[in-house]
Structures are given as C-alpha cells and as structure tokens.
C-alpha positions in Angstrom: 0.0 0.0 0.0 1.4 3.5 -0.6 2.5 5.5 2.0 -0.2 8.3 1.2 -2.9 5.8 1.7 -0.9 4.5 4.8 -0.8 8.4 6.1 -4.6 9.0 5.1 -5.6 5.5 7.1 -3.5 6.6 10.3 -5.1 9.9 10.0 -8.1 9.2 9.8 -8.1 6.8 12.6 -6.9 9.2 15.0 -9.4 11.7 14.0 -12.2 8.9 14.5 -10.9 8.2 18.4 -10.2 11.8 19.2 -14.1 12.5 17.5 -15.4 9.6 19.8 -13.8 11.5 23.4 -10.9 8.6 23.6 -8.3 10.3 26.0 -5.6 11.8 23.6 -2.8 10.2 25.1 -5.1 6.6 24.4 -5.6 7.9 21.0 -2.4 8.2 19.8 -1.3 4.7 21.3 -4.0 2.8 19.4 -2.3 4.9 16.2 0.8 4.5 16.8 -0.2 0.5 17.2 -2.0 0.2 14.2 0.7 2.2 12.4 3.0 -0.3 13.7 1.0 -3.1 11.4 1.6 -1.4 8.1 5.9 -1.5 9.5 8.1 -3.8 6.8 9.6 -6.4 8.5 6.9 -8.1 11.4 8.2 -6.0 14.3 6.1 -6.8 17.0 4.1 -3.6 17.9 3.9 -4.8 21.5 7.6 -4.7 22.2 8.2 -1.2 20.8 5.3 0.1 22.7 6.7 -1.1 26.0 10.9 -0.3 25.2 9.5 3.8 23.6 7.3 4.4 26.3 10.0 3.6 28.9 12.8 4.7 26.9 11.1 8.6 26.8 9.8 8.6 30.2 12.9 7.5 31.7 14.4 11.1 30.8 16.1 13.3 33.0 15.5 16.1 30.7 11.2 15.7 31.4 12.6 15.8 35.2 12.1 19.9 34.8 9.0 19.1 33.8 7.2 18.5 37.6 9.1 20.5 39.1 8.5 23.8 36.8 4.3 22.9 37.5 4.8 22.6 40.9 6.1 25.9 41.3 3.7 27.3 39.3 1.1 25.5 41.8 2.5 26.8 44.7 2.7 30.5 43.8 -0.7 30.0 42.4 -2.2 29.9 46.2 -0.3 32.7 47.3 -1.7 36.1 47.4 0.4 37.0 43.8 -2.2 37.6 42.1 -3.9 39.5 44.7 -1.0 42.0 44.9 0.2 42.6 41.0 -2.7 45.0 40.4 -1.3 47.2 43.6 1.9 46.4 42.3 2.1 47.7 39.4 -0.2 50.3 39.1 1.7 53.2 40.6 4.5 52.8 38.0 2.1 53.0 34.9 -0.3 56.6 35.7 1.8 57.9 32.8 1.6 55.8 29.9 -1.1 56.6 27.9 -3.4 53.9 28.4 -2.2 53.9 31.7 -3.4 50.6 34.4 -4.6 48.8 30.9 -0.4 48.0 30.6 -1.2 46.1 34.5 -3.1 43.4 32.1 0.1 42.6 30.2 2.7 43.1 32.8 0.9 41.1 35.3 0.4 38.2 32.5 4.0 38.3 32.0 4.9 37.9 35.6 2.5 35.5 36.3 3.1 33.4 33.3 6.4 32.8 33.9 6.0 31.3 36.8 2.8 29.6 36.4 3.5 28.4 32.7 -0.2 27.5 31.6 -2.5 29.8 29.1 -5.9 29.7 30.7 -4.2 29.5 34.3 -2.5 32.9 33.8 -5.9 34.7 31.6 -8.1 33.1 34.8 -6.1 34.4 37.3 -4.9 37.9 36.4 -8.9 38.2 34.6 -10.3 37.6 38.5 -8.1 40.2 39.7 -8.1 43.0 36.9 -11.5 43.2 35.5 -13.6 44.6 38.4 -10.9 46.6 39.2 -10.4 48.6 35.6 -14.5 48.5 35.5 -14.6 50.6 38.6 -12.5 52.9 37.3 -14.4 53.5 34.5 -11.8 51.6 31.4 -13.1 50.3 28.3 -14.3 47.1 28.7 -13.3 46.0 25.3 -10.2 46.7 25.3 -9.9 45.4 29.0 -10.9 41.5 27.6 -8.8 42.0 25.0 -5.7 43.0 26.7 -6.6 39.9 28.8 -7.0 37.6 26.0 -4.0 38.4 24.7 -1.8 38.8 27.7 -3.1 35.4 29.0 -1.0 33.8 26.4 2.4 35.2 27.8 2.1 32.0 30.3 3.3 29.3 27.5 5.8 31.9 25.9 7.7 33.8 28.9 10.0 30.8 30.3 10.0 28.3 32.4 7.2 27.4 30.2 5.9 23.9 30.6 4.8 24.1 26.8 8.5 24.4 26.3 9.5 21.9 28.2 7.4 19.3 25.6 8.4 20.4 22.7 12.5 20.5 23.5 11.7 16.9 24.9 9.5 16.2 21.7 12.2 17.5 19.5 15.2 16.8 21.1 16.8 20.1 21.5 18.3 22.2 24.6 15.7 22.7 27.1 17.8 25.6 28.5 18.2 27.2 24.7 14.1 27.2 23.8 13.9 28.7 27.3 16.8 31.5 26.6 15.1 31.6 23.6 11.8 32.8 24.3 12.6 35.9 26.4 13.4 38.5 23.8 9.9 36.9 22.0 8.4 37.6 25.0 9.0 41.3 25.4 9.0 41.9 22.0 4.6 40.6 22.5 4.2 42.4 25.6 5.8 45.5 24.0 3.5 45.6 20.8 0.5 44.9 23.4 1.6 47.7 25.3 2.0 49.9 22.1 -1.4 48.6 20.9 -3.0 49.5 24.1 -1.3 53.2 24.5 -2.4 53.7 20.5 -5.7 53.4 21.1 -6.1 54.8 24.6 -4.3 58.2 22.3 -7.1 57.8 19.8 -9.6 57.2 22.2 -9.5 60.0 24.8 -13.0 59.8 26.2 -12.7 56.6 27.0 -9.4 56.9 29.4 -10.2 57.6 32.6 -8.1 60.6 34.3 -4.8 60.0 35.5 -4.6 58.8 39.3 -3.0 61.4 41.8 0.9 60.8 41.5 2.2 58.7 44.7 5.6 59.6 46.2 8.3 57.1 45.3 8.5 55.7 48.7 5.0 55.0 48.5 5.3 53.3 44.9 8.0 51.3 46.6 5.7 50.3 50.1 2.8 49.1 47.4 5.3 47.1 45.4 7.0 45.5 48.3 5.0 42.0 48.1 5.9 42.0 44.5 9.9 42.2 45.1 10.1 38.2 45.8 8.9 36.9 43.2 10.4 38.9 40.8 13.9 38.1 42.6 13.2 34.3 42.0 12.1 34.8 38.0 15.4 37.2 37.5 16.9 34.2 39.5 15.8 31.6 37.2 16.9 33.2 34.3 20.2 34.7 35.5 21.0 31.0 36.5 20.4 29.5 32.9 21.7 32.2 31.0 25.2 32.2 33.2 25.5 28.3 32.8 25.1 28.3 36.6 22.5 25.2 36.7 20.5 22.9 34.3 17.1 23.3 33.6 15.9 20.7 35.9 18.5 22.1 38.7 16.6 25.6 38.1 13.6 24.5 38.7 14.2 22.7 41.9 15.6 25.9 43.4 12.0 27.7 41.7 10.4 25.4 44.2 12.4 25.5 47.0 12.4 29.4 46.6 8.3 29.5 45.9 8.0 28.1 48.8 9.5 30.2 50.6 7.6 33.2 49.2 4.7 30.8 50.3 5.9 30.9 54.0 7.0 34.6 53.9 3.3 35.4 52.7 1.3 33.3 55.6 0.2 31.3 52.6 2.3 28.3 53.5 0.0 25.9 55.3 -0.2 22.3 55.1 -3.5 22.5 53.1 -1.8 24.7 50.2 0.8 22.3 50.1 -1.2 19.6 49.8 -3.4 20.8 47.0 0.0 22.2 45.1 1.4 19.1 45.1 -1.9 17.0 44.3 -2.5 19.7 41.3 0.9 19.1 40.0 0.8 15.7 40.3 -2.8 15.6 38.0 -1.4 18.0 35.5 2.1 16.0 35.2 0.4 12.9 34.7 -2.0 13.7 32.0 1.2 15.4 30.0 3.5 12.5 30.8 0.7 10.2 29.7 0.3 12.1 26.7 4.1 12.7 25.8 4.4 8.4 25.7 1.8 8.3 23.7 3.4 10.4 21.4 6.8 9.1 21.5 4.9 5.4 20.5 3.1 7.3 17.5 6.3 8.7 16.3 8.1 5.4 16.5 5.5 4.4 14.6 5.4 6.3 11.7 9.1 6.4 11.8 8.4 2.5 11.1 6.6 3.2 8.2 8.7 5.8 6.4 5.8 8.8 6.6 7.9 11.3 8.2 10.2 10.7 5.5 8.6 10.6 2.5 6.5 13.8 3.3 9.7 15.8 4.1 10.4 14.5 0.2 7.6 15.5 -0.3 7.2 18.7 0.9 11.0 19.3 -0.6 9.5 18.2 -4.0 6.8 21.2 -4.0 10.1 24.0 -3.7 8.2 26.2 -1.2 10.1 28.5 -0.2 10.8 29.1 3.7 8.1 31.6 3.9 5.6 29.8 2.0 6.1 26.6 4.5 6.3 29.2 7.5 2.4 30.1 6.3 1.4 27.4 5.7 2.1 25.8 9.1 0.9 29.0 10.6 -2.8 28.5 9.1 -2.5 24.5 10.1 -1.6 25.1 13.7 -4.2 27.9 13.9 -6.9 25.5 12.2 -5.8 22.4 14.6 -6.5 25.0 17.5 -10.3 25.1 17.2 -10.0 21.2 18.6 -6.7 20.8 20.6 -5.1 22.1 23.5 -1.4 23.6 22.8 0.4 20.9 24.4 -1.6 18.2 21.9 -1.4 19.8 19.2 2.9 19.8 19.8 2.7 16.2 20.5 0.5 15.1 17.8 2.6 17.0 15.0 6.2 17.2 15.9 7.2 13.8 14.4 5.4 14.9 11.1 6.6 18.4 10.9 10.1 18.8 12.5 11.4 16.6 9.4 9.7 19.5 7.0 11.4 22.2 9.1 15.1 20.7 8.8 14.4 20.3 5.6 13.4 23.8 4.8 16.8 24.7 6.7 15.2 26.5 10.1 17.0 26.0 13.1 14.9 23.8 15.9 15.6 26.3 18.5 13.8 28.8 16.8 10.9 27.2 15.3 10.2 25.6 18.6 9.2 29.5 19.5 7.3 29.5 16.5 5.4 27.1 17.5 4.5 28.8 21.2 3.7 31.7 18.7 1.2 30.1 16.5 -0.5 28.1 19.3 -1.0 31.6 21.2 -3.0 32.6 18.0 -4.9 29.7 18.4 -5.7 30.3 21.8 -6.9 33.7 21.1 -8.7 32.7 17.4 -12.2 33.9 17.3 -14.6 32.2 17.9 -13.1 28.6 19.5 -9.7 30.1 21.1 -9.4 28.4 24.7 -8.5 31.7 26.2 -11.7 33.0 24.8 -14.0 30.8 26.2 -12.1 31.6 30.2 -12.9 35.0 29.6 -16.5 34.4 28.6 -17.3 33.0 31.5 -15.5 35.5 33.8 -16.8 38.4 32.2 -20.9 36.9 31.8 -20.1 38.3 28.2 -21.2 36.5 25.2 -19.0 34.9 22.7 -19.0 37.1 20.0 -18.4 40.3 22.2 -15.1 38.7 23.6 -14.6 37.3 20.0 -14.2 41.1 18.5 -12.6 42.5 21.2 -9.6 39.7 21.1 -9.3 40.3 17.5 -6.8 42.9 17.5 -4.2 41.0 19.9 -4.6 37.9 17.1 -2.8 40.1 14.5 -0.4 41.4 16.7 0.6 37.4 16.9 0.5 37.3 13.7 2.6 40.2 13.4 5.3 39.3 16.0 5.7 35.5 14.2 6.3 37.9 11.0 9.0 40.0 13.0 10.4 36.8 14.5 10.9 35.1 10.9 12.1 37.8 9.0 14.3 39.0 11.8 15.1 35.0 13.3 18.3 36.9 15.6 15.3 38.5 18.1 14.7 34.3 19.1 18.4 33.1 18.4 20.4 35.9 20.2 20.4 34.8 23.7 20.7 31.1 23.0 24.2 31.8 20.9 25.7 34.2 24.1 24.9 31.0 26.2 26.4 28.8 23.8 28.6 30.0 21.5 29.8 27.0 20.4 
C-alpha cells in the first residue's frame, strides 16, 4: 500500500478516536499500534510500545517538567495575584493607556512562573476586571488586553509548553527557554504599544490619570511584588550564566516558591497539599500524553511517513516563507479542537522533518510554534483563552470574540518579525552557547 494511503488510514483513525472522546494520550497509542501493522519487517508492535514508552519517560530532561508545574502550583495559592494589580499600578499613571499596561505586565509575571494559558488569563482576569470596570476603562479593550496577555504563560520561560516540545524534538531545554525571552517582550511591547495607540485615539474613553504617589509609596505598594520577581530574574540569570540545568533551576524555583509561600502566611499544610496534588494531575496527564506520542512517532518512523513527506514537501520548492504560512494556518486550524500541548505532541514527528528540511533552526521554530498556538488560543470564535474570559466576564461569545481580534494580528505580526528578523529568538541562545 502506498504510503499516502498509509498516512490518510492513520489519519483518519486518530481523528475517528479523538471524535469519539478517547483520552488523547489513548488515541495516539491505538495509532501508533496500528501504524505499527503497516511497518516492513513483522516487528512486534507490543515490544516497541513497551521499550519507547520507557525509553522517553525514563528522561532526566522531562525531570524539569514537575518540578516547573509545581512551582507554578504553589505561587498559584499565594496572594500573587492579589497584589500585581497594587503592584504595578503606581509605575504606569503615565503611559497613555495607563493601568490597561497592569493586564500585560501582570500576565507576563505570572506566566512565567505559572507556565499555563488559561491558568494565567483566569487568574490575572479575577483580579483586573472589576478593578479597571470601577475605574471606568473600556471594557473591550480590558478582555482583550486579557485575551491576549493570558498567552504570555506558555511563551515567557519556564514554560511547561516548552519543556514538551525541546523533549519532543530533542533540542536544549535551557536554549528554547533563553530563547523565548526576547519573544516575549517583544509581544508584551507591541500589546503595550497597541493599548497606549488606542487609549491616544480614544481619549474619552481613558479615565483621568490617578494622583501621582511619592516614590517611597510606589516602593511600600510594590514591596510583596519584590520576591517573586527576585526568583524569576533568579531563574533566568542562573540558565543564561550556565550556573544550573534546567531541571536544577527548577528545583531551586520550588524551593524558593516556597519560601515566598511561607513569607506570605500562605504556606499551610492545606496549600501544600493541594499544590502538590495539582501538579501531580497535571504532570500525569502530559507524561501520559508525551508516551503516547513518542509510540506514534516510533511508529510512523516504522513506516517511512515522516520521511517521504519531508520529500515531499521538498518536492513542491516552497520556499521558507511559504512553508512558514502554511504551518501557521494548520496550527491555527488544529486550535479550534486541541489544546497547545496536543497539538505539539500530535505534529512534531510529522513536521520537524519538513522544518530541517526547509533549513530553520529547531531552537527557533520551537518559538514559532509557542507563537502560532497563542494565535490559536486567542482565534475567534473557538480560542481556549476565549471561552475563560466568557465566563469571567458573563459576556457572550462574540463580544469577547471582536474584542480579542486585534491581539490575534499582533501574533500574527510578532511570528512575522520573528521570521524575517530569526536573531530576536536566536540571540540569547548563541551568548549562552557559542559553540
């Protein structure tokens, strides 16, 4: 049978289980087993199920992975949230657009050190939407900013999104994290310059600036603030310098989160309980997922797919741009049904053959690929982040629809910036590692 019927089968097999609510991580086992049918040679699908699912599990690279989510899970019951709002606000009265900018900063700061999407839009959403309403913002642009922002938690490092694909692809965990800072700021920046644009052309709907605070008082309401940001600058000091490994940075995240924990009042046995029993659900849906993966890859690796459609795809002479697209509008398309971690899982062994091919570096289009499944997350009208905000707000679908719709392009935008301009993702990896 030819390989393109082979591919077509598999395909729709997987769609056919996924359809009928099999777990994914189930799903792509019983593919990766019937893939393993079609394999030359009789190799017995059950022995290569039980040696690939060890063989990437067993990885001390995925050992960053827990540790990264239970951090995330501990700061997640401290008062954080609570206190970026108060934070911040004194440091933005003027920027024009003024505490709409707390939306995006706060994302970033919580995002990198909770690492999940709808986590980080939930969470700083609870905290900054009564608040701007009561002063009288634009509630538009306030779900917007939120939509958008929310995303920052899968790009800004540690990001547990990154952690799967630098597994998935075998690449540097430490590089796709180094990686994704200047991306990072370079989102939050155009956010930012989105939300001061329109706050310019839209004076009536700015509320006056706040009386001015004293610096010793913007310094007393950032105080609770100071901590955390001391263990993210931490973090990334320590695996930019070469000081620790991924997995060694994210031990001392926990042991320094929960210590911010304990300096709040937060730390009692009940938080700790719940953090560890919320990392331990999350870690093993993703493990569970990532070996069921690794067995579909093995599998199609088996069959020759990947292969052939990198010969494919080499055949058609796109050029780098044209393939960039191309995936861009596929990853956006497979975010109307899959959550971003899936979606990396379920394509990597298909794709990352296309992308060597094509010549891109792996470091960078693993922050592609954080890029494009933002935009899916934000993609009107079946983004994930779309539907959190729906149902914090009470506003229907197609109000937080339109008013996400800006921050969309401006994705769009930065994975434009980022692939004419590939030095913005690649600078900071190649100071770390000049070799």
């Amino acid at each position: 049978m030819e390989l393109l019927s082979i591919a077509a089968i598999l395909l729709g097999f997987l769609a056919l289980l996924l359809g009928a609510g099999v777990w994914i991580a189930v799903a792509l086992m019983a593919t990766g087993w019937a893939g393993m049918q079609f394999a030359a040679g009789g190799i017995p699908a059950g022995s290569v199920l039980a040696t690939t699912v060890w063989g990437n599990s067993a990885s001390w690279s995925l050992a960053a992975l827990p540790l990264f989510i239970w951090m995330g899970e501990i700061l997640f019951r401290t008062r954080l949230s609570e206190e970026m709002f108060r934070g911040f606000a004194p440091w933005l009265n003027w920027l024009p657009g003024r505490l709409m900018h707390v939306n995006v900063l706060a994302c970033g700061v919580f995002g990198s050190v909770s690492g999940s999407s709808a986590a980080t839009c939930a969470t700083v959403a609870k905290i900054a939407l009564p608040e701007l309403k009561k002063r009288g913002y634009d509630e538009g642009l306030s779900l917007g900013s939120l939509a958008g922002a929310g995303t920052l938690g899968i790009l800004i490092p540690p990001s547990i999104t990154m952690v799967v694909y630098a597994v998935q692809a075998n690449v540097s965990i430490i590089q796709v994290f180094l990686a994704g800072f200047l991306p990072g700021m370079l989102v939050m920046a155009l956010y930012s310059g989105y939300i001061a644009i329109w706050s310019l052309a839209n004076p009536k709907n700015t509320p006056p600036a706040e009386p001015s605070m004293s610096f010793r008082r913007r310094i007393a309401e950032s105080l609770n603030l100071i901590p955390c940001l001391l263990l993210i600058a931490f973090v990334f000091l320590s695996l930019l310098m070469g000081w620790a490994t991924a997995t060694e940075c994210a031990a001392w995240g926990v042991l320094g989160s929960l210590a911010i924990a304990w300096w709040q009042g937060a730390l009692t046995w009940q938080s700790f309980w719940a953090s560890v029993m919320g990392a331990t659900r999350v870690n093993c849906m993703i493990l569970l997922i990532l070996a069921g993966a690794s067995y579909m890859g093995t599998s199609m690796a088996y069959t020759g797919i990947p292969l052939a459609l990198a010969n494919w795809v080499n055949g058609l002479e796109l050029s780098p741009y044209a393939l960039i697209a191309a995936l861009t509008v596929m990853y956006v398309v497979l975010g109307a049904a899959l959550d971003g971690i899936s979606m990396i899982v379920l394509t990597t062994a298909i794709v990352i053959p296309m992308v060597k091919q094509a010549g891109f570096d792996l470091v960078w289009f693993g922050i592609f690929l954080i890029l494009v499944v933002e935009m899916a997350e934000v993609s009107p009208p079946v983004g994930f982040n779309l539907f959190v905000l729906q149902t914090m707000s009470g506003k229907d679908s197609n109000t937080v629809a339109k008013a996400a719709l800006p921050f969309f392009f401006l994705l769009v935008l930065a994975v434009a910036i980022i692939t004419v301009f590939p030095d913005i993702v690649m600078l900071l990896p190649r100071i770390a590692f000049p070799g």
